[in-house]
C-alpha positions, 0 to 999 in steps of 0.5 A, spaced: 294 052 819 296 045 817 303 046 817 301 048 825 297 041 824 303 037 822 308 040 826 305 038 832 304 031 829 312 031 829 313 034 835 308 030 839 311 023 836 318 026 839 315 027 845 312 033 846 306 034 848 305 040 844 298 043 840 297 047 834 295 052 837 301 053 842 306 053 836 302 058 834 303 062 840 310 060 839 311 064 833 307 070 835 312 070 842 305 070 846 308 063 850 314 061 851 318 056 848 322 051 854 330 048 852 327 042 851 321 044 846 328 048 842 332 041 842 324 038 838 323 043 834 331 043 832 330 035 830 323 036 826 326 041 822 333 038 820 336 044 822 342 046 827 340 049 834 344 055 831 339 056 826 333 057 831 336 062 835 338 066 830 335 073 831 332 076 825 336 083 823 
């Protein structure tokens, strides 16, 4: 649950009004995720757009 926390945190200093509780929807596919929410999670990650969208096998 704290990495549910400081993602926010990331998230929110980025601009995205997001709380834990919708990032943990967000990994269950309960709620879904806007391109700009993407763009955020992308940056707070240090990863490439490529890497977010892959589909698991």
């Amino acid at each position: 649950m704290k990495i549910f926390v400081f993602l926010a945190v990331k998230l929110q200093v980025l601009g995205v009004g997001i709380d834990q509780q919708a990032i943990s929807k967000i990994q269950r596919n309960a709620r879904i995720i806007t391109d700009y929410e993407v763009f955020c999670l992308v940056k707070a990650f240090g990863v490439i757009t490529d890497e977010i969208l892959q589909e698991e096998a």
